[in-house]
TORTIGU-672623 format. One line per 4 residues: number of its first residue (from 1); for each residue x, y, z of C-alpha. Coordinates in steps of 0.2 Angstrom, whole numbers, plus 2048, in hexadecimal, padded with zeros to 3 digits. Example, Ala and Ser with C-alpha at 12.3 -4.5 7.8 and 13.67 -1.06 7.14 Angstrom:
REM TORTIGU-672623
1> 83E 7EA 827 ~ 844 7FB 824
***
This chain:
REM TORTIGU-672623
1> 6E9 D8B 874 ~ 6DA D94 876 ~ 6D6 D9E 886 ~ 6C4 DA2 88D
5> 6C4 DB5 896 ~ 6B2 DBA 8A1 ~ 6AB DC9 895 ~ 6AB DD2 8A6
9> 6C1 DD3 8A2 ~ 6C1 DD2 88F ~ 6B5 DE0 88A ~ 6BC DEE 894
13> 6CB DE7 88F ~ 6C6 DE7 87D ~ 6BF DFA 880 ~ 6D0 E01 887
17> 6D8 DF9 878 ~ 6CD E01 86B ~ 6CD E13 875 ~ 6E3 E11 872
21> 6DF E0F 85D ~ 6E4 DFD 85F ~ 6D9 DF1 855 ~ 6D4 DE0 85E
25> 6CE DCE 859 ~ 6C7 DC3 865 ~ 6BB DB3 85F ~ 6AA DB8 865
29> 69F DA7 86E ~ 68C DA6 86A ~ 682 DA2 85E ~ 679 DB1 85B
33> 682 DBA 84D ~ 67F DA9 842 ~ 682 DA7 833 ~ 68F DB6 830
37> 698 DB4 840 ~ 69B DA2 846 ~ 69F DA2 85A ~ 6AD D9A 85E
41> 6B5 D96 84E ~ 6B1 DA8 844 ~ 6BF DB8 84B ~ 6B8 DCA 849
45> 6C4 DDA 848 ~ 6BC DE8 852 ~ 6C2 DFA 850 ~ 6BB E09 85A
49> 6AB E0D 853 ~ 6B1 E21 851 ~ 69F E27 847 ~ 68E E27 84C
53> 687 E11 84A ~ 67D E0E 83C ~ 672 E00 836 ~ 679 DEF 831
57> 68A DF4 83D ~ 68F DE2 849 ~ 693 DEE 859 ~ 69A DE6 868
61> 691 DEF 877 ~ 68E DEE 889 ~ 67A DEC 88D ~ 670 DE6 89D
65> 667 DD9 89D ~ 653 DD9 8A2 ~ 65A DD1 8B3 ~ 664 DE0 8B7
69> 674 DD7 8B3 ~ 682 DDF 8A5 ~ 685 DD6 897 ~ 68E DD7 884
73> 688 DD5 878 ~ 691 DD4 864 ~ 681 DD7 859 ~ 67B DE1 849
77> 673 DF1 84A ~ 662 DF2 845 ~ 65C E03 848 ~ 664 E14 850
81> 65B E21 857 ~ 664 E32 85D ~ 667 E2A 871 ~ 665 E16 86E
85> 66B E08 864 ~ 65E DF9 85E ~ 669 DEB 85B ~ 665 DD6 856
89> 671 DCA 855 ~ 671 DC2 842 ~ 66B DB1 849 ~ 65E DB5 855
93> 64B DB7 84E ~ 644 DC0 85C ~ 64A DCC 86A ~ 656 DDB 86A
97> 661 DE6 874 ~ 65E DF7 877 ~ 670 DFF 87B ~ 676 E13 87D
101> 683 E17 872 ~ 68E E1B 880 ~ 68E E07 881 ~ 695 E01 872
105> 6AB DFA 875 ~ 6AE DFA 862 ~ 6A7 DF6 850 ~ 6AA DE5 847
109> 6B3 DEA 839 ~ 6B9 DD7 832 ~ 6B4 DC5 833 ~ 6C2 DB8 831
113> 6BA DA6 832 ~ 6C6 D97 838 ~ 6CF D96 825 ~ 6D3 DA7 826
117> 6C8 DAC 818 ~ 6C2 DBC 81B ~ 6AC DBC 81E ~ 6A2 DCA 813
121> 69A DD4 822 ~ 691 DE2 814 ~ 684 DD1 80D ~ 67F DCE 81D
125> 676 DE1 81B ~ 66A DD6 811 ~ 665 DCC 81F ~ 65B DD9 827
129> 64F DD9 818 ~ 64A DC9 818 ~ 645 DC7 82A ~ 635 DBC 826
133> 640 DB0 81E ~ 64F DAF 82B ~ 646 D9E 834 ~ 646 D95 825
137> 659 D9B 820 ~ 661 D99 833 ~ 658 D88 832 ~ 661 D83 821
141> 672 D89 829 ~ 673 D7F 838 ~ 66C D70 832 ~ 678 D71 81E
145> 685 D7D 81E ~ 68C D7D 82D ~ 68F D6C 82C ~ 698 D6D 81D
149> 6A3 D7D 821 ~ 6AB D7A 832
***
């Protein structure tokens, strides 16, 4: 049976765990990390992220929203610069998050889908190159073969 925990519980909760060396999974929700990371279906295991982030890393981090309000966020890093992190989720075309790196819980270090088959997270490091074509490749995926795999 599947449980729902508030991200205000779970990811400090998640964050102690990974500061004791533990690993954790936990099914992310969303759709922002489409097509490598399925919400509600795919499971991550995250790890303590014990080196400096680097490009093309899925980082679950604390951020605030324009509002004000703290959020979490389970997303890829697109660029690092000495005191912030840019990061965009896989499935979103627009927008990112500007986090500190004293923000990030953990690093995503596998993707299990619903079968158990482990998800390759090192193709997805092509994604970012092809940004002028994600449109067209997000709209094939949601429309053909997520139908087909789950």
């Amino acid at each position: 049976m599947a449980h729902t925990v508030s991200n205000d519980i779970l990811v400090p909760e998640i964050g102690r765990m990974l500061n004791e060396g533990k690993e954790v999974r936990f099914t992310p929700t969303g759709v922002s990390m489409r097509p490598f990371i399925e919400g509600g279906k795919d499971s991550v295991i995250l790890r303590r992220l014990d080196r400096p982030a680097r490009r093309g890393d899925i980082l679950l981090c604390r951020t605030t929203n324009p509002l004000g309000a703290t959020t979490y966020v389970l997303h890829r890093v697109r660029r690092v610069s000495q005191n912030e992190i840019v990061l965009q989720g896989d499935g979103n075309l627009q927008g990112e998050e500007l986090v500190l790196p004293e923000n990030v819980t953990g690093i995503v270090v596998r993707i299990d889908s619903p079968k158990g088959h482990r998800k390759p997270i090192l193709k997805a490091y092509v994604w970012q190159y092809i940004r002028p074509l994600r449109w067209l490749l997000l709209k094939v995926y949601r429309h053909s073969i997520l139908k087909w795999c789950y």
